[in-house]
Kinemage of the C-alpha trace (Angstrom):
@kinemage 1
@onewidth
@group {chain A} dominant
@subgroup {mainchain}
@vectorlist {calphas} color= white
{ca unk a 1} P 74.707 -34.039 -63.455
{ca unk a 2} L 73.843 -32.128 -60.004
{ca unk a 3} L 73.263 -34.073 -57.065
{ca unk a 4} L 70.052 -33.262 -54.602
{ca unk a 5} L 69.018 -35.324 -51.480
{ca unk a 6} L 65.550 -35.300 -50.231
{ca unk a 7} L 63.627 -37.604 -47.682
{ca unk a 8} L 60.350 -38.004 -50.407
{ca unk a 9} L 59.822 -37.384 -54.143
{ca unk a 10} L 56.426 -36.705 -55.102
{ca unk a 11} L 55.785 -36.948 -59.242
{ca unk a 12} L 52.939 -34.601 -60.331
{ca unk a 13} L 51.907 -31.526 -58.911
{ca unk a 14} L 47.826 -32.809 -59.108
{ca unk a 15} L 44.996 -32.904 -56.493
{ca unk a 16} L 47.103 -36.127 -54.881
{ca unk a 17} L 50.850 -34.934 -55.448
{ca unk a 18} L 49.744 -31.469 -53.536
{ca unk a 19} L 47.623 -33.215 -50.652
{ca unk a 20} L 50.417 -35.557 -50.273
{ca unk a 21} L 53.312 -33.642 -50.361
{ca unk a 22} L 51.758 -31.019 -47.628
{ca unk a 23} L 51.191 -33.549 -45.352
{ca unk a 24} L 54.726 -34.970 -45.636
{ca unk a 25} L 56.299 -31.270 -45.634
{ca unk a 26} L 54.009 -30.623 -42.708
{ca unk a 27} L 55.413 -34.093 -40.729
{ca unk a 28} L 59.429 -32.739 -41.114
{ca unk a 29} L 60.321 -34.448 -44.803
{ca unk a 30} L 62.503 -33.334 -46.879
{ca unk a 31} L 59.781 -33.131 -49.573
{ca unk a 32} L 60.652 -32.428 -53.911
{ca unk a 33} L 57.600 -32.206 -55.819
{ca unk a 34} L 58.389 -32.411 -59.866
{ca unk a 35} L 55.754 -30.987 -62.448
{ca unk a 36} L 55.930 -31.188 -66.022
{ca unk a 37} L 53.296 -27.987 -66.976
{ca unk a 38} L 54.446 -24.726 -65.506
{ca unk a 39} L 51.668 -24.417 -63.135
{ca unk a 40} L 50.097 -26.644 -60.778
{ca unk a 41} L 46.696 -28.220 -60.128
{ca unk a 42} L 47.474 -30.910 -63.102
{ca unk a 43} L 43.746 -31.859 -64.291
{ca unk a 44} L 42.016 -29.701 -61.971
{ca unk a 45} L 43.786 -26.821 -62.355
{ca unk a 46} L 42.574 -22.852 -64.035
{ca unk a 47} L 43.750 -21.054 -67.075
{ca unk a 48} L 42.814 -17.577 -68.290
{ca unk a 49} L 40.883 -17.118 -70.902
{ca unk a 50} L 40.721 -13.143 -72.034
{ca unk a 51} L 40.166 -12.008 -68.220
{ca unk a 52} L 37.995 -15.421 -67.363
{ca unk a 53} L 39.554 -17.990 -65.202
{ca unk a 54} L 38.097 -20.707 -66.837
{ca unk a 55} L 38.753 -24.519 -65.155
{ca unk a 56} L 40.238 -26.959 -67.335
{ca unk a 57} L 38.449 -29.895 -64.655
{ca unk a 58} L 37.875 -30.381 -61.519
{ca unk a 59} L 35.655 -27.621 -60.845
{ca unk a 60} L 34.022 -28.157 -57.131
{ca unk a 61} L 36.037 -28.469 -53.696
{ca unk a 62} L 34.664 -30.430 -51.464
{ca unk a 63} L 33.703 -28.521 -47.685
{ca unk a 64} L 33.613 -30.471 -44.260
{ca unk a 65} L 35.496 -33.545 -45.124
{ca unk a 66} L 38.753 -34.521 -45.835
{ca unk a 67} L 39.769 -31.911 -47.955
{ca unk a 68} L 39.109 -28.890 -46.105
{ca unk a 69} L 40.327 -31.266 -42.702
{ca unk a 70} L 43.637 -31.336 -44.596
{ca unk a 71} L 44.142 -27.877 -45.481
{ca unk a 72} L 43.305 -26.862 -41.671
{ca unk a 73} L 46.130 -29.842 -40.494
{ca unk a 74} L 49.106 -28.225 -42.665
{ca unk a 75} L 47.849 -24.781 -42.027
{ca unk a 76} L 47.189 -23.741 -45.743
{ca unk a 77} L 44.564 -21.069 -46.464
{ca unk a 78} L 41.182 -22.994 -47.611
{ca unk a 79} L 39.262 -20.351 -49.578
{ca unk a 80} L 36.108 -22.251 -50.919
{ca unk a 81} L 32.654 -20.246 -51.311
{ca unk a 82} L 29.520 -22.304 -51.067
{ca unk a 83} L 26.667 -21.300 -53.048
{ca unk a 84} L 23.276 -22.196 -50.958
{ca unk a 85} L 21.516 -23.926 -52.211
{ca unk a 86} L 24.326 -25.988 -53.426
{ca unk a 87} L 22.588 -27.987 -56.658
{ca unk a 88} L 19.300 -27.397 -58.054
{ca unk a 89} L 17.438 -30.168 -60.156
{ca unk a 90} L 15.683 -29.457 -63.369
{ca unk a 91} L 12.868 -31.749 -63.306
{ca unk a 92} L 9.595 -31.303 -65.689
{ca unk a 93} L 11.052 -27.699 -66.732
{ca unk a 94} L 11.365 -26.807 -63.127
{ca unk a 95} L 14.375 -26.257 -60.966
{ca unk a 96} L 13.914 -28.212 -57.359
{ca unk a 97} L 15.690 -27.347 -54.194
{ca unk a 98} L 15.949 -30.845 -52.687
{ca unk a 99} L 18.265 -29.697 -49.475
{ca unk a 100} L 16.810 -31.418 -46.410
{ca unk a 101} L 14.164 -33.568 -48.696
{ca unk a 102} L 16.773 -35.969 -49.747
{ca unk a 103} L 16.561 -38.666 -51.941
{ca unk a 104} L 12.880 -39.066 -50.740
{ca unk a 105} L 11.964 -35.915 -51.677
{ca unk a 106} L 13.787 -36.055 -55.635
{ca unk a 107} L 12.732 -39.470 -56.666
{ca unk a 108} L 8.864 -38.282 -55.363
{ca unk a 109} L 9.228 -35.361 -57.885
{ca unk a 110} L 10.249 -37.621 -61.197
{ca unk a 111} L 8.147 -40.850 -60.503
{ca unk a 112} L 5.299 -42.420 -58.422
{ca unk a 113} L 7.477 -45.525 -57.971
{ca unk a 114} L 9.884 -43.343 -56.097
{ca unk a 115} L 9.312 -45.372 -52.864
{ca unk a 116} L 10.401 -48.034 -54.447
{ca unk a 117} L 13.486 -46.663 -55.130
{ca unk a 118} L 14.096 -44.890 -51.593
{ca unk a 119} L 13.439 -48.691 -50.538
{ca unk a 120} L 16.249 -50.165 -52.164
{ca unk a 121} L 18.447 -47.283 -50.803
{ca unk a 122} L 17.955 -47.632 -47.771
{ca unk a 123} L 18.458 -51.486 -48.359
{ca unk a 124} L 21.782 -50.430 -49.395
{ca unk a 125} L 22.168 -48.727 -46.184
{ca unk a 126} L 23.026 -52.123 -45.011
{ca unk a 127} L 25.663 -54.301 -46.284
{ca unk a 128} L 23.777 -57.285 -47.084
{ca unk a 129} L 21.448 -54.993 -49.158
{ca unk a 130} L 24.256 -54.212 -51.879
{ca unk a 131} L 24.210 -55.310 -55.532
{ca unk a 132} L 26.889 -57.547 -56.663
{ca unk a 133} L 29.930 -56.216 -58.352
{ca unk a 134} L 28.812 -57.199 -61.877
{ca unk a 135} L 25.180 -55.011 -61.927
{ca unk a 136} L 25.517 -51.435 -63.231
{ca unk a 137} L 23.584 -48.795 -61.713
{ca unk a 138} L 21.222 -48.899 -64.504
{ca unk a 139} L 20.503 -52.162 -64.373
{ca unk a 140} L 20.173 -51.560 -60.465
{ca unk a 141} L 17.756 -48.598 -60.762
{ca unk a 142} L 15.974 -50.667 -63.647
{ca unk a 143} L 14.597 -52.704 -60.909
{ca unk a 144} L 12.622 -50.507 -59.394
{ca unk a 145} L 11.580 -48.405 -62.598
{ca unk a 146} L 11.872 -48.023 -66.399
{ca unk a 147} L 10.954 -44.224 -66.063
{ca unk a 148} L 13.663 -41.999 -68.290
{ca unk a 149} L 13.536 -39.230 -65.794
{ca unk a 150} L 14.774 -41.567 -62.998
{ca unk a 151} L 17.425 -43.252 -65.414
{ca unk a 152} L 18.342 -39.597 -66.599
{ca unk a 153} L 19.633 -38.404 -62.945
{ca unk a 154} L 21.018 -41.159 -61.772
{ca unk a 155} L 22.916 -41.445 -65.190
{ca unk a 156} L 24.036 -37.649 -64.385
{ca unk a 157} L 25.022 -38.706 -61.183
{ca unk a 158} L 26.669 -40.860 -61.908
{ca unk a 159} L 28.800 -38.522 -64.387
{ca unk a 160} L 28.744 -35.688 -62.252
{ca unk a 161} L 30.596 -37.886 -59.422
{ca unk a 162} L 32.475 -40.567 -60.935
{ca unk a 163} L 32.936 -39.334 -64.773
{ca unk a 164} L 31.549 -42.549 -65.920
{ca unk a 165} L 27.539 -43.207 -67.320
{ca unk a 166} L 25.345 -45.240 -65.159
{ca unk a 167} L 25.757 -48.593 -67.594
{ca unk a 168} L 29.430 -48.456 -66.867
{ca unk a 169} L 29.667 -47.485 -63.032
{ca unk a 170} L 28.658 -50.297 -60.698
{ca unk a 171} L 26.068 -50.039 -58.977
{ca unk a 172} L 27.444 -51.176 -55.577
{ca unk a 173} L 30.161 -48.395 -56.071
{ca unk a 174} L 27.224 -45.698 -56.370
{ca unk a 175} L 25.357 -46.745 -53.824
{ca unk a 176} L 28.441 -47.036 -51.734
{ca unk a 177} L 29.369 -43.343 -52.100
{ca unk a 178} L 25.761 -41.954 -51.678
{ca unk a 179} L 24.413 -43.749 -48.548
{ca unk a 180} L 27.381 -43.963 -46.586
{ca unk a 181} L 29.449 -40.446 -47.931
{ca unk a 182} L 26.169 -38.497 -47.414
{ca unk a 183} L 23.802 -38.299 -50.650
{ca unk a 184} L 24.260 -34.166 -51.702
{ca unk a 185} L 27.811 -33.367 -50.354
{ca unk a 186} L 29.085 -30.291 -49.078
{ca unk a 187} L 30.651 -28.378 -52.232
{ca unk a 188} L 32.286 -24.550 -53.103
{ca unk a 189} L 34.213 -22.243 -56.139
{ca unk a 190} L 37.375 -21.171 -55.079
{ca unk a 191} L 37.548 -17.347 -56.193
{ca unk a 192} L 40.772 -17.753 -58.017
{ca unk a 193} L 39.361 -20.914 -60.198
{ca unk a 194} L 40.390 -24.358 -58.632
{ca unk a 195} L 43.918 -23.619 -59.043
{ca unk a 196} L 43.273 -21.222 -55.975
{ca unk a 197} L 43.550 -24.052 -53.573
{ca unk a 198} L 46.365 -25.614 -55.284
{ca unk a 199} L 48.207 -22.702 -55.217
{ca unk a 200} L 47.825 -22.411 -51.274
{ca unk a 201} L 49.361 -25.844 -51.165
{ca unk a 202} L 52.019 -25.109 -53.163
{ca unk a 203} L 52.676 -22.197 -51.041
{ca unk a 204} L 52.174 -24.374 -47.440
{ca unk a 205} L 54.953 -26.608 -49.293
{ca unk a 206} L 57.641 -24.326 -50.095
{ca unk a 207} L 56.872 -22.330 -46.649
{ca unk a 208} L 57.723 -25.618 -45.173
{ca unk a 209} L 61.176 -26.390 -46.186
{ca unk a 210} L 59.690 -28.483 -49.846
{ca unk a 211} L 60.777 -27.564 -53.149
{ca unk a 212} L 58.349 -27.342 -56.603
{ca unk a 213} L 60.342 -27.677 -59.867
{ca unk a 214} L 57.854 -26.691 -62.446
{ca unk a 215} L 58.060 -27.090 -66.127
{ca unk a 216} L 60.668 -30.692 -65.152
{ca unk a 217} L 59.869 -34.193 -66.123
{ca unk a 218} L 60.889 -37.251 -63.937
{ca unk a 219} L 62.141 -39.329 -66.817
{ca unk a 220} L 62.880 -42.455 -65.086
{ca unk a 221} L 63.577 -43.503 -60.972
{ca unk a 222} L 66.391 -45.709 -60.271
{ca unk a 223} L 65.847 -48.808 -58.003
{ca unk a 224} L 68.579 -50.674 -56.591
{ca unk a 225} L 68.076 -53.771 -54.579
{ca unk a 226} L 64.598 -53.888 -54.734
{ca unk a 227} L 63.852 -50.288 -53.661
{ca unk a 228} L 64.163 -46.509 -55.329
{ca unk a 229} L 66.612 -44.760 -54.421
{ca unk a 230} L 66.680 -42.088 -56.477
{ca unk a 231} L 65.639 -40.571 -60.093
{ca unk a 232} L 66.480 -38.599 -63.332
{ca unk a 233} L 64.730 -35.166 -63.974
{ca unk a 234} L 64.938 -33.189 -66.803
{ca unk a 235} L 65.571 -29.448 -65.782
{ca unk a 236} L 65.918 -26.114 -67.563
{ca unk a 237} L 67.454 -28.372 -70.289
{ca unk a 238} L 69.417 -30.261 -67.972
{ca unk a 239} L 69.859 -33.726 -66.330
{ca unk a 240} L 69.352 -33.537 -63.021
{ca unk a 241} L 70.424 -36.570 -60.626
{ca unk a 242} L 68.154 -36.257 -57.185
{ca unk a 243} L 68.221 -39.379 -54.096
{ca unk a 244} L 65.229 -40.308 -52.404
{ca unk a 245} L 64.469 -42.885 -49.782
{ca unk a 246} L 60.326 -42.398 -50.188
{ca unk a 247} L 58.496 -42.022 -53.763
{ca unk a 248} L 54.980 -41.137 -54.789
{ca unk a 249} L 53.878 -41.171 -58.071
{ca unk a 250} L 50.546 -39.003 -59.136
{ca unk a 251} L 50.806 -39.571 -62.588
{ca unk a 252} L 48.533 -42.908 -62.569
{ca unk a 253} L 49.831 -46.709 -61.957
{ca unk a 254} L 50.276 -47.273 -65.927
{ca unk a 255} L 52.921 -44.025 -66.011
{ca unk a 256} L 54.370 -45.567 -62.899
{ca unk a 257} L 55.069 -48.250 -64.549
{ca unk a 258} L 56.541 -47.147 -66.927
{ca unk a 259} L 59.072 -44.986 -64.729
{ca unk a 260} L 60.360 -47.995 -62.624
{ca unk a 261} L 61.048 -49.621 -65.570
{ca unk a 262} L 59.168 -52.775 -66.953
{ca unk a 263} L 61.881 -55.382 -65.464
{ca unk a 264} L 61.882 -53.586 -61.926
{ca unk a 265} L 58.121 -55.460 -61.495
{ca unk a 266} L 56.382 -58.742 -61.442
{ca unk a 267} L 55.064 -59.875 -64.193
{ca unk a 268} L 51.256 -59.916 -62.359
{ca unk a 269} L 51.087 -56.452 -61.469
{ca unk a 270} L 51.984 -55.205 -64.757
{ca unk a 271} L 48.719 -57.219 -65.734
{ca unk a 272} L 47.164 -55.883 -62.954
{ca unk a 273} L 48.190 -52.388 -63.950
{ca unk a 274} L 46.845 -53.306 -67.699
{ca unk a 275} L 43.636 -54.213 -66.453
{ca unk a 276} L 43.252 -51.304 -64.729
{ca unk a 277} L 44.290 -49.268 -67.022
{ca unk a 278} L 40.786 -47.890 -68.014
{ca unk a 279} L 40.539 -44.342 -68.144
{ca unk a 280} L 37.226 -42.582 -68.057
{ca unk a 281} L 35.999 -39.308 -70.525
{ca unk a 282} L 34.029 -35.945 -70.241
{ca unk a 283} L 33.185 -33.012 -71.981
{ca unk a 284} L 33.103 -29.385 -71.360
{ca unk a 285} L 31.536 -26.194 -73.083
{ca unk a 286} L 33.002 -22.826 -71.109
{ca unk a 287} L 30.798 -20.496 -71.782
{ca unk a 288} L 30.236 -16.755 -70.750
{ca unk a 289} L 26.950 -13.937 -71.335
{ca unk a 290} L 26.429 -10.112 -69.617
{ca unk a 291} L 23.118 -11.801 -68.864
{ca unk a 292} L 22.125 -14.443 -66.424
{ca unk a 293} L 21.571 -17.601 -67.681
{ca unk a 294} L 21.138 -19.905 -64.589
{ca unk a 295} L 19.293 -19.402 -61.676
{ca unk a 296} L 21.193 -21.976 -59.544
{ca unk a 297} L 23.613 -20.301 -57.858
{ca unk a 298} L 25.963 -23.495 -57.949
{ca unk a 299} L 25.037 -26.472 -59.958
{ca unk a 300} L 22.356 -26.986 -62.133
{ca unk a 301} L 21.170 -30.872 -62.813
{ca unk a 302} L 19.217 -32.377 -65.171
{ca unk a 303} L 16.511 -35.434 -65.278
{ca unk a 304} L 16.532 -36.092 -69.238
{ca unk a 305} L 18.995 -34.798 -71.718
{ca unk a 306} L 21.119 -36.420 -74.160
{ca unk a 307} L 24.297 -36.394 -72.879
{ca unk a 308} L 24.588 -33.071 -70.604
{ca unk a 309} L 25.167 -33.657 -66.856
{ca unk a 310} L 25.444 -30.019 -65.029
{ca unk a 311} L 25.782 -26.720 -65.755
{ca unk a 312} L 28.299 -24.828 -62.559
{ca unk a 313} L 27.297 -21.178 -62.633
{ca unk a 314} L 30.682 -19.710 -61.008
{ca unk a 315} L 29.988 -15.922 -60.604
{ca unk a 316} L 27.214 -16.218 -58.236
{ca unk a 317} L 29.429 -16.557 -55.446
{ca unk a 318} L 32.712 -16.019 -57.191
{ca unk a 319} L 32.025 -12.894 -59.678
{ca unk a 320} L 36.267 -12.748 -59.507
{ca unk a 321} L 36.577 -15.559 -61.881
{ca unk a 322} L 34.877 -13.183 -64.734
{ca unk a 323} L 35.404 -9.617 -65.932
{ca unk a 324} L 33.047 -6.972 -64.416
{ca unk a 325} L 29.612 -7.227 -66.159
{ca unk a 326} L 30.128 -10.821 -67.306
{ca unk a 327} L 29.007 -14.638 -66.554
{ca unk a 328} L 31.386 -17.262 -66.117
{ca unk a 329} L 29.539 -20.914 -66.800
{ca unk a 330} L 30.533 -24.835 -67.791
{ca unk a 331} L 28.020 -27.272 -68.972
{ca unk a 332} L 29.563 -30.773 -68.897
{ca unk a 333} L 28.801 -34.286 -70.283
{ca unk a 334} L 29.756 -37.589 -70.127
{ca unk a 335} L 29.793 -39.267 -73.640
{ca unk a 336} L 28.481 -42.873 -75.033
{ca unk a 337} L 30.456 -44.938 -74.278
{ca unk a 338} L 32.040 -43.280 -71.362
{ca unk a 339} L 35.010 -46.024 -71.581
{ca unk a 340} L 36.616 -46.317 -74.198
{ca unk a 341} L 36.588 -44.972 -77.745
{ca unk a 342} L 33.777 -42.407 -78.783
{ca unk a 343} L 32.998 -40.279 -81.775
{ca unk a 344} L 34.252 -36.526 -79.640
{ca unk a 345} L 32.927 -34.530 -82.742
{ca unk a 346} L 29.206 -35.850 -82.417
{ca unk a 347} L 29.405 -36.245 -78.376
{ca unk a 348} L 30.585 -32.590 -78.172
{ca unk a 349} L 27.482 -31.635 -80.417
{ca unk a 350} L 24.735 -33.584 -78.189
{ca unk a 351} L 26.456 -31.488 -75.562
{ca unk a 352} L 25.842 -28.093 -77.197
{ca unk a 353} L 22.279 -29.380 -78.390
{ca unk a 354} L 22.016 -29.773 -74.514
{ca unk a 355} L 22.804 -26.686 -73.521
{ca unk a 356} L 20.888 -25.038 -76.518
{ca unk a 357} L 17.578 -26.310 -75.339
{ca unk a 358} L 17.947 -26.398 -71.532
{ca unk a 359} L 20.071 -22.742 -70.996
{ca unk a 360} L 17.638 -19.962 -72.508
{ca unk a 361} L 19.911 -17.618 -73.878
{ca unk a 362} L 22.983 -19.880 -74.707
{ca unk a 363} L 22.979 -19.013 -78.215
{ca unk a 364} L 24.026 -15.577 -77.752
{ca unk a 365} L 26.669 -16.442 -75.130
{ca unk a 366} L 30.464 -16.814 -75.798
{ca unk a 367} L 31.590 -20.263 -75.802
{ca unk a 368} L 34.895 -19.512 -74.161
{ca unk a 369} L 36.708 -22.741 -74.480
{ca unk a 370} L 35.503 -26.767 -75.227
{ca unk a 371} L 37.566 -29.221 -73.455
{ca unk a 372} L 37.707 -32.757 -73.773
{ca unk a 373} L 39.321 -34.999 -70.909
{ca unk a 374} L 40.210 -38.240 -71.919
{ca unk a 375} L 42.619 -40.911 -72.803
{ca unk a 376} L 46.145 -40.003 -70.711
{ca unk a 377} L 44.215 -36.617 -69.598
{ca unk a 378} L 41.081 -38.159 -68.369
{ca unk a 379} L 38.867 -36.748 -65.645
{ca unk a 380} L 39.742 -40.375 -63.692
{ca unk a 381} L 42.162 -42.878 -64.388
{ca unk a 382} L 40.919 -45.689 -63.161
{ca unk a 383} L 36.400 -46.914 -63.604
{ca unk a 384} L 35.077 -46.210 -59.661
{ca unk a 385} L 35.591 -49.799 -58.464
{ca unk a 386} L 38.250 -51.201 -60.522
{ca unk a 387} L 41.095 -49.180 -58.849
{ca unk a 388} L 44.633 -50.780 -57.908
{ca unk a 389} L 45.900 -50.397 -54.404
{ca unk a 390} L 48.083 -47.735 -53.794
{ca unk a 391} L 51.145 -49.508 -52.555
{ca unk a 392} L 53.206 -51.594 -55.358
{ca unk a 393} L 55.324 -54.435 -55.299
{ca unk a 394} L 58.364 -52.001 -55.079
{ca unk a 395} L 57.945 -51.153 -50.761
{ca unk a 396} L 59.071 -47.668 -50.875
{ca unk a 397} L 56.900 -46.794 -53.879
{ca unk a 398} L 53.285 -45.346 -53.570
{ca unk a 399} L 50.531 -44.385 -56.177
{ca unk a 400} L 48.097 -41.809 -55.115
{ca unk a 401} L 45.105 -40.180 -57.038
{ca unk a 402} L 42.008 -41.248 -59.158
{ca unk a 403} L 43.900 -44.001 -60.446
{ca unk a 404} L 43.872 -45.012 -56.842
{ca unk a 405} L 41.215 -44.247 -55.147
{ca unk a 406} L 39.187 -45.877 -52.157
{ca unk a 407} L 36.107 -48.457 -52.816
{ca unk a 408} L 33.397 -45.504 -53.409
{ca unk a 409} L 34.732 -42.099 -53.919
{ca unk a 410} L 35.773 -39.772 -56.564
{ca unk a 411} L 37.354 -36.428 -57.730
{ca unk a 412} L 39.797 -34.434 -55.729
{ca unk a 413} L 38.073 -35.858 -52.355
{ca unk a 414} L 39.478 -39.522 -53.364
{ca unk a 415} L 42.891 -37.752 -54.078
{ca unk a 416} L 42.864 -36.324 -50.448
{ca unk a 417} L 41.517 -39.579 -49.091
{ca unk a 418} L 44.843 -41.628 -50.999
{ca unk a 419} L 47.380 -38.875 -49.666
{ca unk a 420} L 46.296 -39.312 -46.389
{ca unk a 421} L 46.047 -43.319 -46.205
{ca unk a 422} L 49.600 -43.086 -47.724
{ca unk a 423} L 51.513 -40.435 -45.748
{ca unk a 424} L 50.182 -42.559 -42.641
{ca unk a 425} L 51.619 -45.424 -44.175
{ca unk a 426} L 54.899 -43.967 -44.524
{ca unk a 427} L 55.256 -42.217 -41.296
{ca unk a 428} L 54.756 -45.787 -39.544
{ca unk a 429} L 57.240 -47.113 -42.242
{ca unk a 430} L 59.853 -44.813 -42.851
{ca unk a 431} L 59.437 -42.436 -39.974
{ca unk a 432} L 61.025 -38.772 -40.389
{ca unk a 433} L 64.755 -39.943 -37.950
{ca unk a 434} L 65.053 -43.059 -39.956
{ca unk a 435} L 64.893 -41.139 -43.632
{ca unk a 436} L 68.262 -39.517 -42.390
């Protein structure tokens, strides 16, 4: 057994283990990040498909919030590409630039009762005009209209955003993201695939004093007296001993769990955990053609398909993520249910049917790669709205990620958001002096 002393160990190289372990490098820790894969990025990370760097989830980075404000505060290159317009709507066979019309301007294009709808949003505006916690955001929009355009973007909203269909997100959790986090949000394609900006990180990390082990598992952390102190990591075939006095965990509450060990924990937090435990599902066709296929030169939405949310057409603004001459696309869905068990062999089919009838062209293309996040790989870990906190019974113990995210966000942005609430948390706690 080796010995190694740090100030922090952060578990999982992901979206949250990166933003958090910057930001504590960047304070003076002593910061050890552990990954199990041999790259980093986790579930939003890039692999290379025959020249292609094809996404294997996450596939937008958030510009102008607390992403990009956390690269600039650690110093780590942010190279994100917006494509203008950002998104493009498919409504009636027609692809509608709504940037600057607003939710006014796309509920006017799919439905006379439209105002109606722009009423209750800006209802929502106000605290006293939000649903209760038990009414999804179909049964929300339902109010206002039975019209299966309307129901078919919010539902793709809803999946684009949260990874969850409209009749499992709640509708106070939607509405909470899209009238006070700004209704079309700021997005861009890293050049290198998403893995670009993880790879920055990684670099801001190790220029900072922290240390990566890649390809190592954190097979269990040792608490004594209430508190971890320390943990077990498989390494290059060997059993490696490190001490800690500060411990994240990125790899979800339930794998935390798990970690401290069963008996290390109350008995209602393990419930809690259990509850909680309710991962979400997609499904994505990479796909690739020498001719264009999408006009959008970011995102492509849809008002009424069976099950496909958004096509991301990449080499508009990124052509480095393709070989010279070629097309680099993903069309994505969200399958019935969206929680939970689902048939994946006729959910990935509704997907292609999709993406045969709305992308002219598709059946000539080269499907690349068809991915399906779910169960203990899921695109979240937690149903927007039903996450745990991020602290646990155990005081120098943290959870960050989708498992924990803030009351109305998603993706990689919620990961930032948890990094930051918890590195502020344990600067005030365990300031840098103390750790040592």
């Amino acid at each position: 057994m080796s010995n190694h002393d740090y100030d922090a160990l952060v578990i999982g190289a992901g979206a949250g283990g990166l933003f958090t372990a910057a930001r504590l490098t960047h304070l003076g820790y002593r910061t050890l990040v552990v990954e199990r894969l041999d790259q980093v990025g986790g579930r939003a990370s890039t692999r290379d498909i025959d020249g292609f760097k094809v996404n294997n989830g996450a596939i937008v980075i958030e510009v102008d919030g607390i992403t990009q404000q956390t690269f600039e505060e650690v110093g780590a290159k942010f190279d994100v590409r917006r494509p203008s317009p950002p998104i493009l709507y498919r409504i009636g066979g027609k692809d509608i630039d709504v940037t600057g019309g607003g939710w006014g301007f796309l509920l006017s294009k799919l439905t006379k009762q439209g105002a109606k709808l722009v009423s209750g949003l800006g209802a929502a505006r106000k605290d006293d005009g939000l649903p209760e916690d038990q009414m999804t955001t179909a049964e929300w929009v339902s109010k206002y209209t039975k019209n299966e355009s309307v129901h078919g973007i919010f539902r793709n909203m809803c999946g684009s955003v949260f990874a969850v269909g409209s009749e499992d997100l709640p509708a106070k959790v939607f509405l909470t993201y899209f009238t006070r986090r700004s209704a079309f949000k700021k997005f861009g394609f890293c050049p290198e695939g998403t893995v670009g900006v993880w790879n920055s990180l990684a670099e801001n990390i190790t220029a900072g004093g922290g240390d990566i082990w890649m390809s190592s598992s954190v097979r269990s952390l040792t608490v004594s007296e209430g508190r971890v102190t320390g943990a077990v990591i498989e390494r290059g075939g060997e059993s490696v001993e490190v001490t800690t006095r500060i411990a994240v965990s990125d790899t979800g509450p339930a794998a935390t769990v798990g970690l401290v060990g069963a008996d290390n924990l109350p008995d209602d937090y393990r419930d809690e955990v259990r509850r909680g435990d309710r991962p979400t599902a997609m499904i994505t066709v990479n796909f690739a053609s020498r001719e264009r296929l999408v006009d959008a030169p970011g995102m492509l939405s849809f008002a009424k398909t069976r099950r496909l949310c958004y096509v991301a057409n990449f080499t508009d603004v990124c052509p480095e993520m393709a070989p010279e001459g070629w097309h680099l696309y993903a069309g994505t869905s969200v399958p019935k249910p969206s929680v939970g068990d689902f048939d994946e062999a006729a959910e990935t089919e509704l997907l292609l049917a999709d993406l045969r009838d709305e992308i002219a062209g598709f059946g000539s293309a080269r499907i690349l790669s068809t991915v399906v996040t779910r169960d203990d790989w899921p695109p979240q870990r937690a149903v927007a709205g039903f996450d745990l906190p991020h602290t646990t019974p155990i005081p120098n113990l943290w959870n960050v990620g989708d498992g924990v995210k803030e009351y109305g966000n998603g993706g990689t942005t919620a990961c930032a958001e948890t990094a930051k609430l918890v590195v502020e948390q344990i600067a005030q706690q365990y300031p840098v002096a103390a750790t040592r």
